[in-house]
C-alpha angles and dihedrals in degrees: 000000000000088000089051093049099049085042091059084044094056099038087050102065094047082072090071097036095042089061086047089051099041081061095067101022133050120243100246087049090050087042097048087052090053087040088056102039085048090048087049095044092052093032085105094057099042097102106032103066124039125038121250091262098053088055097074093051086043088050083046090047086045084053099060109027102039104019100037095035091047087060104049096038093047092043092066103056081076079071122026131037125266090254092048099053081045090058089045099052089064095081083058088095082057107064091032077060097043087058100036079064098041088053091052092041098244117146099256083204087132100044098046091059089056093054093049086052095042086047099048091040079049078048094051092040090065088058113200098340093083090082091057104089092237096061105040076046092063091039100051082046079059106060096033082058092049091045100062088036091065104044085043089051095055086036087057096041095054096047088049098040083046079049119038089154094080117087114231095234094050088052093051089063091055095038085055098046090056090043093064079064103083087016094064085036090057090040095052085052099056109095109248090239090064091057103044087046093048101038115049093153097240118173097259098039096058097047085046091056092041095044088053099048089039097047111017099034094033125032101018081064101045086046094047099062084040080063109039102067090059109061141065122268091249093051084052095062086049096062096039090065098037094080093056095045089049088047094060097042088045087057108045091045110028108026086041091231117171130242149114115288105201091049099050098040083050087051091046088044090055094037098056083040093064101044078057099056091045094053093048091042086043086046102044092046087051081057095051103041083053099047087053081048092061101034088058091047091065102042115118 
């Protein structure tokens, strides 16, 4: 649990520095350093975990739920405050759900009006900005993140579930490594102008930046899957959400950003109300679904 809860605490404070250093350096610059510090940090274990032919899925996974989802998280920040990119990434359990049931071929009926109400109370949350471009912009960045997050995240659990075999640390290396790829490309496409104008190396921009890739990119998420295999499922659902509520509290007290109180706290009150009823329907149909089992287990 300790892991879990230094993780939330450092993940939510890079709410709030994410949105300083997205002001003097472009996402896919910010992503490709992360990208390098995570590959360096997990460089030892490269060779001792997955098979030759499991590198190449985890480098796709990597794609989608650390490059993609870098970009389009990072991104953003250029739009939207720290502790509103922290309400909107609530609805992220929710679309890791919607395709953990497409996947088993189960109807996400449920889950997909949860999404529709978590978008439109994100919606509300942003008040009347969400007509001005930059910040549909941001929140349209959001979902798009939280989108790819969730399809690389069940992607990523079944391989690993279809493979226990692979230690976690090996597989980062190779996630990493496939998550450079839309990162350079977007790199490569950023006029060169926009990159000498937003990044002029100066002292706190540069620990910022390290300090994001070290400690958010790589050891919250080191700590994270530490932690993860030693809780409960309820806890778990807990400490998803903690970072994101952090992150909102973080911004608004200690990063001075500004915002209505009463609108934001209502969001963050619906949204956490609906990841709860999702967990308790998810949960009663499981026990359905396993009494039947039984009972028809025991039929002559």
């Amino acid at each position: 649990m300790w892991f879990l809860l230094i993780a939330s605490l450092i993940w939510g404070g890079s709410f709030g520095l994410n949105h300083m250093a997205m002001c003097y350096v472009t996402p896919a610059a910010a992503g490709l350093l992360l990208c390098a510090v995570s590959m360096l940090m997990f460089l030892p274990f490269a060779f001792y975990g997955p098979a030759r032919k499991l590198r190449l899925p985890l480098a796709a996974i990597g794609f989608l739920q650390l490059g993609l989802m870098n970009y389009f998280y990072l991104g953003s920040f250029a739009h939207l405050d720290g502790h509103l990119v922290a309400l909107l990434n609530l609805s992220a359990p929710l679309y890791v759900g919607i395709f953990a049931d497409l996947f088993e071929r189960r109807r996400p009926w449920q889950r997909l009006f949860f999404a529709a109400v978590s978008i439109a109370i994100c919606a509300y949350a942003l008040g009347t900005g969400i007509k001005g471009r930059c910040v549909a912009q941001g929140f349209l960045e959001c979902q798009a993140a939280n989108l790819v997050y969730g399809l690389g995240m069940v992607l990523y659990g079944r391989l690993m579930r279809a493979h226990k075999e692979i230690p976690e640390r090996a597989a980062f290396f190779w996630m990493w490594l496939g998550a450079a790829a839309p990162l350079l490309w977007a790199l490569i496409m950023t006029p060169w102008s926009n990159l000498s104008e937003r990044f002029t190396w100066a002292p706190q921009q540069v620990a910022t930046l390290l300090f994001l890739a070290i400690f958010c990119g790589g050891i919250g998420n080191f700590l994270w899957n530490k932690g993860v295999v030693a809780v409960s499922s309820g806890a778990l659902l807990a400490f998803t959400n903690l970072p994101c509520v952090l992150g909102l509290l973080f911004g608004r007290l200690f990063f001075g950003e500004p915002g209505s109180w009463p609108r934001q706290l209502f969001a963050l009150a619906v949204l956490l109300l609906l990841l709860w009823l999702d967990i308790k329907i998810t949960d009663v149909r499981a026990k359905k679904k396993f009494f039947a089992a039984e009972t028809c287990t025991f039929l002559p």
